[in-house]
C-alpha positions as CSV (number, residue, x, y, z in Angstrom):
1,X,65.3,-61.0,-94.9
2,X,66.2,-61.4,-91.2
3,X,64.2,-59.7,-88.3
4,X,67.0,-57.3,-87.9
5,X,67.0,-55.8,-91.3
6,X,62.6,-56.0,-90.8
7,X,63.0,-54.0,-87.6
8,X,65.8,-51.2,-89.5
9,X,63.0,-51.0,-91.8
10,X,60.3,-50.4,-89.0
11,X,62.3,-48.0,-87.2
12,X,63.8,-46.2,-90.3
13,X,60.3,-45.5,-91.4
14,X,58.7,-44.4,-87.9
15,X,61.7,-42.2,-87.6
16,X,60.1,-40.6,-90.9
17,X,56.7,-40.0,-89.3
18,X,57.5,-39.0,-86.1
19,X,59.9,-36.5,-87.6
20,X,57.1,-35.3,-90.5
21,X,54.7,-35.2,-87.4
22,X,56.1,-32.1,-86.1
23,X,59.0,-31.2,-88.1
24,X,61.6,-31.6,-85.4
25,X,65.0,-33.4,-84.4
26,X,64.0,-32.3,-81.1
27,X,61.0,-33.9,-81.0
28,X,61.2,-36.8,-78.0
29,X,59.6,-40.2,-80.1
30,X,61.9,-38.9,-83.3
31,X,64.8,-38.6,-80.7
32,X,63.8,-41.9,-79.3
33,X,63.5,-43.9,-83.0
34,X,66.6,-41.9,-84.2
35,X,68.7,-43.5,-81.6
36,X,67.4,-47.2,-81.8
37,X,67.9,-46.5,-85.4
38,X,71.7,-45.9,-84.9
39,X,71.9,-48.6,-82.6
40,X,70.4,-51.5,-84.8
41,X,72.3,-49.8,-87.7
42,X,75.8,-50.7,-86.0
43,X,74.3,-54.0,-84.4
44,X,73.8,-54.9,-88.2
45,X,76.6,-53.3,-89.9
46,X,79.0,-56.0,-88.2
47,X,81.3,-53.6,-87.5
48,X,82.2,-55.1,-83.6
49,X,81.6,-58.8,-82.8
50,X,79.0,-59.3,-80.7
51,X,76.5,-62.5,-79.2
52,X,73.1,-62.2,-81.9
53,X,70.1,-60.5,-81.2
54,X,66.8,-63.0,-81.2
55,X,63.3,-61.7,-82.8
56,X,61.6,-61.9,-79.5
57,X,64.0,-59.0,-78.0
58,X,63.5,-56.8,-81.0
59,X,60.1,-57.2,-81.0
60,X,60.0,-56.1,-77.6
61,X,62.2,-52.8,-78.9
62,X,59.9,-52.0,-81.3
63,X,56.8,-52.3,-79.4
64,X,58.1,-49.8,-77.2
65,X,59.1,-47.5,-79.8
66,X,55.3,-47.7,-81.2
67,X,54.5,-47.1,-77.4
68,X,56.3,-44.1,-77.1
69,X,55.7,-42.7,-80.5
70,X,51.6,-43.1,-79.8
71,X,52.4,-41.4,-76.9
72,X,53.7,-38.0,-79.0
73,X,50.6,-38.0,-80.9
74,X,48.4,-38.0,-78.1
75,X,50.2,-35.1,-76.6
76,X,49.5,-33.6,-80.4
77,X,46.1,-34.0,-79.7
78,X,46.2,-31.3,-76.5
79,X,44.5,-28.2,-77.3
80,X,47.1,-25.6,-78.5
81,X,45.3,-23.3,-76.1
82,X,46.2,-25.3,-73.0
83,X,49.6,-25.1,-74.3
84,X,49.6,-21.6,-74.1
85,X,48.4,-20.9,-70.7
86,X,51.3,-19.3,-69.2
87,X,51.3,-20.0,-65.1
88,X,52.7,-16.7,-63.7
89,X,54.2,-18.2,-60.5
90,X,56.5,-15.0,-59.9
91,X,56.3,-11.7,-60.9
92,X,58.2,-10.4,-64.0
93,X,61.8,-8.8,-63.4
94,X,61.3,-5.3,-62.6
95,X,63.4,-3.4,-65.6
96,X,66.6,-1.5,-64.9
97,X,67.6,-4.1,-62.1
98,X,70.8,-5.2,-62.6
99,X,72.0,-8.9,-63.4
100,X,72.7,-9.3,-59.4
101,X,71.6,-13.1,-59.1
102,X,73.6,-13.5,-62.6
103,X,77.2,-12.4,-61.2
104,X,76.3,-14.4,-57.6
105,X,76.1,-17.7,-59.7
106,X,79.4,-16.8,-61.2
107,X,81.0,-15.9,-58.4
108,X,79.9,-18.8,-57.1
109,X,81.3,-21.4,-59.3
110,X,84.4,-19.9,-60.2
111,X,85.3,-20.0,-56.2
112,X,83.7,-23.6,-56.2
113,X,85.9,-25.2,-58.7
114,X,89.3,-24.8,-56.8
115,X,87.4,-26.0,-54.0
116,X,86.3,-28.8,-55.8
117,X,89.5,-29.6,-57.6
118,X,91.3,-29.6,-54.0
119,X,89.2,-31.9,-52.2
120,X,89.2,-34.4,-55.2
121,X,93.2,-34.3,-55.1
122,X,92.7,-34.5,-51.3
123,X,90.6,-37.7,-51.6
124,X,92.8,-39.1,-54.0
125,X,96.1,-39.2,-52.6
126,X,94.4,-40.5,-49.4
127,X,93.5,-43.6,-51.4
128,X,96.9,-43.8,-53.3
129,X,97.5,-45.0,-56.1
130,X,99.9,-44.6,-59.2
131,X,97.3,-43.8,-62.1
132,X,96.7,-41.0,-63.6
133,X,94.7,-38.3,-61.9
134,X,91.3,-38.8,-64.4
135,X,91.9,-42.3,-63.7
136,X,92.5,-42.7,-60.4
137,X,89.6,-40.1,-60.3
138,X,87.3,-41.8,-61.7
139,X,88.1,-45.5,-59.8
140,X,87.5,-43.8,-56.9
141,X,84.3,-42.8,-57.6
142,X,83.2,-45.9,-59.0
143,X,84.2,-47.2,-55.4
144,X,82.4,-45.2,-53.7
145,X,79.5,-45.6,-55.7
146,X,80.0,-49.4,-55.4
147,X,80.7,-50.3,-51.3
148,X,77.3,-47.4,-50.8
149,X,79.2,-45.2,-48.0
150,X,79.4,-41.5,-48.3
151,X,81.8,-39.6,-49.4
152,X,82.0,-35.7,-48.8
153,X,84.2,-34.9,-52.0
154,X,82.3,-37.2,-54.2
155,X,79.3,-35.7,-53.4
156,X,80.7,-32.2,-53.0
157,X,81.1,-32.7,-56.6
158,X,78.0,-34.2,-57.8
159,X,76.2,-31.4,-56.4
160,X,78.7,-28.9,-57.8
161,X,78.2,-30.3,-61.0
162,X,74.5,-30.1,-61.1
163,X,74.7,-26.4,-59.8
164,X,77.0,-25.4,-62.8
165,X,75.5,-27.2,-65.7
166,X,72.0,-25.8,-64.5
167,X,73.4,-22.3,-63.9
168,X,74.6,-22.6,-67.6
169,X,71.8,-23.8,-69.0
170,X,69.4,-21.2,-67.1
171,X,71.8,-18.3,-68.7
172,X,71.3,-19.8,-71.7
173,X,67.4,-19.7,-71.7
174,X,68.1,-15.9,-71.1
175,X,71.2,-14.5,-73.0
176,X,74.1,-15.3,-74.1
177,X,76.8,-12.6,-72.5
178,X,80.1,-13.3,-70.5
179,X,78.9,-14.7,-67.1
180,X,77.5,-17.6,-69.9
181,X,80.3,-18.0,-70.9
182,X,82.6,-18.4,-67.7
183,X,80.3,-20.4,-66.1
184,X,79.9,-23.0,-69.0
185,X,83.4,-23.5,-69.3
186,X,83.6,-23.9,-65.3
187,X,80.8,-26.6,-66.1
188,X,82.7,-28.1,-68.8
189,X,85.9,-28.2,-66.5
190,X,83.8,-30.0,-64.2
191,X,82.5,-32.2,-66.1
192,X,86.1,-33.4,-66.8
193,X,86.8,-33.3,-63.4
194,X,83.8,-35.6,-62.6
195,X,85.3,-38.0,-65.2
196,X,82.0,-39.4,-66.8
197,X,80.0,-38.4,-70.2
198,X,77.2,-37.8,-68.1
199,X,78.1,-34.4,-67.4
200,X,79.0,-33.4,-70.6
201,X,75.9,-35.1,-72.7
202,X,73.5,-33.0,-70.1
203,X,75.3,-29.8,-70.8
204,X,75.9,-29.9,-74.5
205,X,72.6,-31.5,-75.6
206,X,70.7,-28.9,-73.3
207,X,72.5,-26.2,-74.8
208,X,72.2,-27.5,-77.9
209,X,68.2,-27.6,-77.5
210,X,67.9,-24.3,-76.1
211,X,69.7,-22.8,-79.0
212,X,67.3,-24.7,-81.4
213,X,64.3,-23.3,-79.7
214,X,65.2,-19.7,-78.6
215,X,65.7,-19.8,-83.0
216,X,62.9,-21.6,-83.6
217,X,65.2,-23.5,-85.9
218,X,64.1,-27.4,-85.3
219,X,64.5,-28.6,-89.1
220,X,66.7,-31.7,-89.6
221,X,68.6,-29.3,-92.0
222,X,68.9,-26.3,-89.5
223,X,70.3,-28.7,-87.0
224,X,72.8,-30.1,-88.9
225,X,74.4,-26.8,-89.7
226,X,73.8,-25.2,-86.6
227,X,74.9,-28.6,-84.3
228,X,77.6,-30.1,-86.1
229,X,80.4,-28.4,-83.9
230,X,78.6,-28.9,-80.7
231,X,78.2,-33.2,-82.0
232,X,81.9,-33.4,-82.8
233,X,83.0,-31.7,-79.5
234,X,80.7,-34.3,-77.6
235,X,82.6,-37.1,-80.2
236,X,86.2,-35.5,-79.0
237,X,85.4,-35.3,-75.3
238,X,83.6,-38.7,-75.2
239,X,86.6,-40.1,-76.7
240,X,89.3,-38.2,-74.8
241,X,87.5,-39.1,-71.6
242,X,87.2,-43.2,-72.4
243,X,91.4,-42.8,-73.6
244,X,92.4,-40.9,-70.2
245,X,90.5,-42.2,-67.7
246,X,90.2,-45.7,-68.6
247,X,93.0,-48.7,-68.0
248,X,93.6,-49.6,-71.8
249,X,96.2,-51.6,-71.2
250,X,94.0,-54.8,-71.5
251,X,92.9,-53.5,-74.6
252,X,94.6,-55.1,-77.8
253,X,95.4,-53.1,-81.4
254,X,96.0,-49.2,-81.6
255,X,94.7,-46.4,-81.0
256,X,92.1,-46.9,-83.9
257,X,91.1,-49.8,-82.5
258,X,90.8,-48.9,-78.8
259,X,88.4,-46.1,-79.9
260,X,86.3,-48.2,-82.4
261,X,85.9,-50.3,-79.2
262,X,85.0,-47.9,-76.5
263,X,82.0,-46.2,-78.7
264,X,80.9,-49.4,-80.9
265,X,81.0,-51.1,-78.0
266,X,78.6,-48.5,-75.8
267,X,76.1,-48.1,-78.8
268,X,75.1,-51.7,-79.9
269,X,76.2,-53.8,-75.9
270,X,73.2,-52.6,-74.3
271,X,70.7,-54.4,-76.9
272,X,72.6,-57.8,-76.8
273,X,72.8,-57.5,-72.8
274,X,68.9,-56.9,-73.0
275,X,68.7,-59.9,-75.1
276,X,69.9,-62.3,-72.4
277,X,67.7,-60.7,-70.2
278,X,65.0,-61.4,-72.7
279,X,65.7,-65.5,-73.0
280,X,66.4,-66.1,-69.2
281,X,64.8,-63.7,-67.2
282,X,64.7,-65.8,-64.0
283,X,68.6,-65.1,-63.9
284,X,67.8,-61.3,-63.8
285,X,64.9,-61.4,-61.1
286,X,65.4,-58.5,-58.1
287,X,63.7,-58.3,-55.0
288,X,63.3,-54.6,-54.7
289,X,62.2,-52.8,-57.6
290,X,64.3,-50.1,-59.7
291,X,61.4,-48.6,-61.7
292,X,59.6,-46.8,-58.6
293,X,62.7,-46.8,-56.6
294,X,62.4,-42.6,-55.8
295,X,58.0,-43.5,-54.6
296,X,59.2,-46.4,-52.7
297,X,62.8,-44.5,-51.3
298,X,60.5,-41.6,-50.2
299,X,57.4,-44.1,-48.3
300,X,60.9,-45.8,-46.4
301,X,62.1,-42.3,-45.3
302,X,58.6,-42.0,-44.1
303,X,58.2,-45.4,-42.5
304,X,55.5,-45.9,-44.7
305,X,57.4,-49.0,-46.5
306,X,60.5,-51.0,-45.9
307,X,62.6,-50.7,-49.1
308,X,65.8,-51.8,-49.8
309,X,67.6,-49.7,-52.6
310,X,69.4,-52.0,-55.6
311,X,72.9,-51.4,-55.5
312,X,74.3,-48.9,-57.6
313,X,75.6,-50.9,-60.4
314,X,74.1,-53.6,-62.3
315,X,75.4,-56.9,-62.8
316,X,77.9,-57.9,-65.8
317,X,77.1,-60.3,-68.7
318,X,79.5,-61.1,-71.5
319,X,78.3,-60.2,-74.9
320,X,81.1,-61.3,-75.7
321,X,82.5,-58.2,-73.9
322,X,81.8,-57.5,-70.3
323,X,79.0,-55.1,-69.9
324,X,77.2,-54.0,-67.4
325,X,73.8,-51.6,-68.8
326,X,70.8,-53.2,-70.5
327,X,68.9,-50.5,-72.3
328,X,66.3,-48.6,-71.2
329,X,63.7,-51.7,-71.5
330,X,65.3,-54.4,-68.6
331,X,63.7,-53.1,-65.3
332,X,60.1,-52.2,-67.2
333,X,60.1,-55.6,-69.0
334,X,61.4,-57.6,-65.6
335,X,58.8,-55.8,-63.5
336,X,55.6,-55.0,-66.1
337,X,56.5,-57.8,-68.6
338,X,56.3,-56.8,-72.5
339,X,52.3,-55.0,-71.8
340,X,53.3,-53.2,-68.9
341,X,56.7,-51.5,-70.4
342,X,54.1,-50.7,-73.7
343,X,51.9,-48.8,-71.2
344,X,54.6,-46.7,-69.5
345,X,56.6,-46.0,-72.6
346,X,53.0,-44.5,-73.5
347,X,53.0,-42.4,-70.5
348,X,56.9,-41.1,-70.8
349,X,56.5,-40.7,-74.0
350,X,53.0,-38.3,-73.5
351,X,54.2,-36.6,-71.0
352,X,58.0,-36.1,-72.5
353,X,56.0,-34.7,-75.6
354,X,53.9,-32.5,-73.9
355,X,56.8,-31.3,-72.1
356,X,58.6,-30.5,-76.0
357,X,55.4,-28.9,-77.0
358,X,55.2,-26.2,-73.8
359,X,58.8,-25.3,-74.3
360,X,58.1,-24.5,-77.7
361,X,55.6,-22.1,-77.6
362,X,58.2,-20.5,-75.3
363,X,58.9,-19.4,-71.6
364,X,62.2,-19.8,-70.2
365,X,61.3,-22.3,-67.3
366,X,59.6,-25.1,-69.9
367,X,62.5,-24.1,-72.3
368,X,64.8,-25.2,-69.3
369,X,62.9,-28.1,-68.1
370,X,62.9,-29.6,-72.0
371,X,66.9,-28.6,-71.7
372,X,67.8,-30.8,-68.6
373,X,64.8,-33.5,-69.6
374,X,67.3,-34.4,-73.2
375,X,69.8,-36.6,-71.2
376,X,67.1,-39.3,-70.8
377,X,65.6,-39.8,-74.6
378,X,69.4,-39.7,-75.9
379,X,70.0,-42.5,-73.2
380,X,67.3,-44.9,-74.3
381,X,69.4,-47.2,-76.0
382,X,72.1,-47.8,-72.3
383,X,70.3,-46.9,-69.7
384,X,67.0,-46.1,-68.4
385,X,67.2,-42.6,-66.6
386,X,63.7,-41.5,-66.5
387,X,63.7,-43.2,-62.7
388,X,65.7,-40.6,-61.5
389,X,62.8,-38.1,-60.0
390,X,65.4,-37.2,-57.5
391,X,67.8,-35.9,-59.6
392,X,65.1,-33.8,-62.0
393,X,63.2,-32.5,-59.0
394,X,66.3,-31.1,-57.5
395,X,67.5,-29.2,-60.8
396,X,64.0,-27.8,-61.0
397,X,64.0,-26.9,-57.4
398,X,67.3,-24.9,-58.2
399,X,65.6,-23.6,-61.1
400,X,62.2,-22.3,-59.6
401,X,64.4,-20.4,-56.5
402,X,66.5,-19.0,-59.5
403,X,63.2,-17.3,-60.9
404,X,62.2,-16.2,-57.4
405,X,65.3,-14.8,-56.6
406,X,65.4,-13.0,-60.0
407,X,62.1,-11.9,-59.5
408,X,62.8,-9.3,-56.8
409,X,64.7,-6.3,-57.2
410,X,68.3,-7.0,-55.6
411,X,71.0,-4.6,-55.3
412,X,74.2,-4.4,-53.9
413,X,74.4,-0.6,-53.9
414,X,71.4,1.7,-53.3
415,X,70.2,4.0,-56.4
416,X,69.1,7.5,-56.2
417,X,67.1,9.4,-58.5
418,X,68.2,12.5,-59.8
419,X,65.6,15.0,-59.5
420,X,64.7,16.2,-63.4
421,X,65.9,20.3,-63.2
422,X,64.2,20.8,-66.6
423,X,61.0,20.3,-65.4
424,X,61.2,22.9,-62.3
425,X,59.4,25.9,-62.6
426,X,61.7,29.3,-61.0
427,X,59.8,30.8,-58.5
């Protein structure tokens, strides 16, 4: 028996426990096991030809997965009562005031998007180019991204992006009515426009939380029937996205094969990219770190520090196809070595945990936080993405003025009362 089929076997059965241990798929260190699970499963299954995966690596993958997982059942061990402490940072929404803030936010992102849309098409045909517009799009993002400089439409639609898919998801904690609606599908539209899965995996798997919690309806069988449409939109749009926005002309075989490709090759590259990291890490080395790159960004704006940030964009390997994203363990295990990543998968995986079990014993704002906080456990096996403090604390800066706003009595019309006649007494 080969160390690959050991390790299926190890993650297979503390997928099991972590799920028994709270009964969940939403459960962070099941999430986490579930999708190293996958991973190994196509690495194993042959499927797509790629370099082998040594014992040391895996060993390394599971550790961390032990890490994380003993992480979830020390935040088990938190009283339930400190769980239930409820924080009242704003006062409730008085009753009878109307969904002002709701119908702002809509407003808002339905006259954003043509905005949006314009200045991309704007930007484009300034660069030229002959591709088609998702393409195009999307290489001149990567550009940007790439050479470091600013660019107003780019980030004109990053922040756009954020606002929408946060406005969705906040509705969503609340009720489910029209100005839900058309604001998800403005989300949705930008996430299209934006060109990346990033978008849409934040938006559908938040949604696809909340809807879990608000029904208390966490059960491996009550997610498959309630989720299966939301997972095969995610499937469709991942894939139209990596057909349209893509050069496949490079690519070899049909359409089957293209598509095998593009998602095969996302799932299991990652690990084998992490395995070269693994035997030669002196060829990886930085000189500015990645894993406390927000601390360190924020002592430099300070002149505390002199930091430099690492560019945007990782180098490329050949495994044997070019790749370019090395799981969530490279910058722990280059910086910490194998203890250190153990001790900080510990911490994420406490404090994600915790985080699970505050939304579920309710409260819109935890139920959000858990919503946006998905993206990262579901990207364990590409990328690591829990490094990006900036881009949480901003959509829970966005949230708390939401709930401040919402929790004063705004109208755009003044109300009188009418004076009750029946209870007048004739002179």
């Amino acid at each position: 028996m080969s160390s690959l089929d050991l390790v299926l076997i190890f993650f297979l059965l503390l997928a099991v426990l972590n799920y028994r241990a709270q009964h969940s798929v939403l459960y962070p260190p099941f999430i986490f096991c579930a999708m190293w699970l996958l991973d190994l499963a196509v690495v194993r299954s042959g499927i797509i030809e790629i370099d082998p995966v040594h014992g040391n690596t895996l060993a390394i993958v599971a550790t961390g997965a032990a890490s994380f997982s003993a992480g979830g059942l020390l935040a088990g061990l938190v009283p339930r009562e400190l769980l239930r402490v409820h924080i009242h940072l704003f006062p409730p929404r008085p009753e009878g005031t109307p969904n002002f803030l709701r119908n702002t936010l809509t407003i808002i992102v339905l006259c954003g998007l043509p905005l949006i849309f314009y200045q991309i098409w704007q930007f484009i045909n300034l660069q030229g180019g002959n591709f088609f517009i998702l393409t195009q799009a999307r290489m001149v993002q990567v550009e940007v991204a790439r050479s470091g400089e600013q660019s107003l439409p780019v980030t004109m639609l990053s922040y756009f992006l954020m606002t929408a898919t946060s406005a969705s998801l906040l509705f969503a904690t609340e009720k489910i009515d029209r100005q839900f609606w058309v604001v998800t599908v403005v989300a949705f539209l930008t996430c299209i426009l934006s060109t990346g899965r990033t978008g849409f995996l934040i938006l559908i798997s938040g949604l696809c939380a909340i809807r879990l919690l608000r029904r208390k309806q966490e059960s491996l069988r009550d997610a498959m029937r309630l989720l299966r449409w939301p997972i095969a939109l995610f499937v469709a749009l991942y894939i139209g996205i990596a057909l349209t926005n893509k050069n496949t002309a490079r690519m070899t075989g049909g359409i089957t094969d293209i598509v095998t490709y593009s998602v095969l090759s996302y799932i299991a590259g990652p690990l084998a990219a992490f395995d070269g990291v693994v035997q030669n890490p002196a060829g990886f080395m930085m000189t500015t770190s990645h894993t406390f790159q927000y601390p360190l960004r924020l002592a430099a704006a300070l002149h505390l520090a002199n930091y430099t940030r690492p560019p945007a964009f990782d180098s490329f390997v050949f495994v044997p196809f070019p790749i370019n994203v090395y799981t969530v363990f490279k910058f722990y295990f280059l910086e910490l070595g194998t203890a250190g990543t153990a001790v900080i998968l510990l911490f994420v995986g406490f404090l994600h945990s915790l985080l699970y079990l505050k939304a579920k014993q309710g409260g819109r704002f935890s139920i959000y936080l858990f919503a946006r906080f998905m993206y990262p456990v579901l990207m364990v096996t590409f990328d690591d993405q829990y490094y990006l403090m900036g881009m949480y604390l901003v959509a829970i800066a966005f949230a708390l003025l939401y709930f401040l706003i919402g929790s004063v009595p705004l109208r755009l019309f003044p109300v009188y009362k009418q004076e009750n006649l029946s209870s007048q007494t004739e002179p």
